[in-house]
C-alpha positions as CSV (number, residue, x, y, z in Angstrom):
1,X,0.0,0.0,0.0
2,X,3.0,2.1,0.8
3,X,4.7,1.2,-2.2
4,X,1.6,2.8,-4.3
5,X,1.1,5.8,-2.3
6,X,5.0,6.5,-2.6
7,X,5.2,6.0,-7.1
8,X,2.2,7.8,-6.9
9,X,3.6,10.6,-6.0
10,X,6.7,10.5,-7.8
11,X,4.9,10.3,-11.0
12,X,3.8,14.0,-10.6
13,X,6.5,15.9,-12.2
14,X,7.0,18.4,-9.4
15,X,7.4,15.6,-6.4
16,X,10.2,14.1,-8.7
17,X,12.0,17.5,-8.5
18,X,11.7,17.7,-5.0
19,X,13.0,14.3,-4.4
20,X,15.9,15.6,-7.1
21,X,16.3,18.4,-5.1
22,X,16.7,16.5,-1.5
23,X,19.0,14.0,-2.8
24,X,21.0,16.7,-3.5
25,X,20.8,18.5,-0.5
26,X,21.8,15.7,0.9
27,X,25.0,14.7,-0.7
28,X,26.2,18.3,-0.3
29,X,25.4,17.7,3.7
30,X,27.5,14.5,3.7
31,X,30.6,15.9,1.6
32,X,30.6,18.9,4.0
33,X,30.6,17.1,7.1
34,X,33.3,14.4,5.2
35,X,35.5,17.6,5.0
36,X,35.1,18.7,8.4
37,X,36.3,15.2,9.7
38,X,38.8,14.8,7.5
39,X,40.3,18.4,8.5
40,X,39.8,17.3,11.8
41,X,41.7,14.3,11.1
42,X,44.7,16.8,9.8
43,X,44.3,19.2,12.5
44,X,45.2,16.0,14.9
45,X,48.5,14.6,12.8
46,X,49.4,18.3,12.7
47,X,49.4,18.6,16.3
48,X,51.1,14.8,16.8
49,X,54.1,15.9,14.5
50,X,54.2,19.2,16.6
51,X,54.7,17.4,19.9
52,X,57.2,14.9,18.6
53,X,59.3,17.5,16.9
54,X,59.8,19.4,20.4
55,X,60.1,15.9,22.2
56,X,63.0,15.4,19.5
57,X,64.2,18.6,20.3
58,X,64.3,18.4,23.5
59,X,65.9,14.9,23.1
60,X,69.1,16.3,21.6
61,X,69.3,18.9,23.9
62,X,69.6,16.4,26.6
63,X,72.3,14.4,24.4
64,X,74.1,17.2,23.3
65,X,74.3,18.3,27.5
66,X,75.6,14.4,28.0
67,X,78.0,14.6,25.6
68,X,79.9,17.5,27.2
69,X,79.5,16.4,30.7
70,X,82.7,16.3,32.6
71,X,84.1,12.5,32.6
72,X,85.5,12.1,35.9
73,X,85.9,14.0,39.4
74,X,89.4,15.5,38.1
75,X,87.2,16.9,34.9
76,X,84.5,18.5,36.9
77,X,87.1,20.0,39.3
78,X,88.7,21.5,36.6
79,X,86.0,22.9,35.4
80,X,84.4,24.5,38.6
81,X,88.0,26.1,38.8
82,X,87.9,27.7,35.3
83,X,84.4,28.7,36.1
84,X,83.1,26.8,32.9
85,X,79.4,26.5,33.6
């Protein structure tokens, strides 16, 4: 009975353009929204590669302090004398 009622309708020429017109209301509803998650989606691998390039950063930092750490007592000594840090 549904079924009837429903190509009823769509035989009239104006309900077929206002299904038309829906449809395509529609898909312009779904693309926006699949833009909006897929900036979202960017926003969040943007913000990743932001934190790991200061953990990097910060990383060498810390090597680069380790690698000119004095190497024994005598070293450090030596240095506290000269005044080097």
């Amino acid at each position: 009975m549904w079924a009837s009622v429903v190509v009823g309708l769509l035989a009239r020429p104006w309900a077929r353009r206002v299904a038309a017109l829906a449809l395509l209301a529609l898909a312009i509803a779904l693309f926006i929204l699949t833009l909006r998650r897929s900036a979202e989606r960017a926003g969040r691998a943007a913000e990743r590669l932001e934190t790991l390039e200061r953990n990097d950063a910060i990383h060498r930092q810390m090597l680069d302090a380790a690698a000119r750490r004095p190497r024994s007592r005598d070293d450090l000594l030596d240095r506290l004398r000269d005044g080097g840090f």
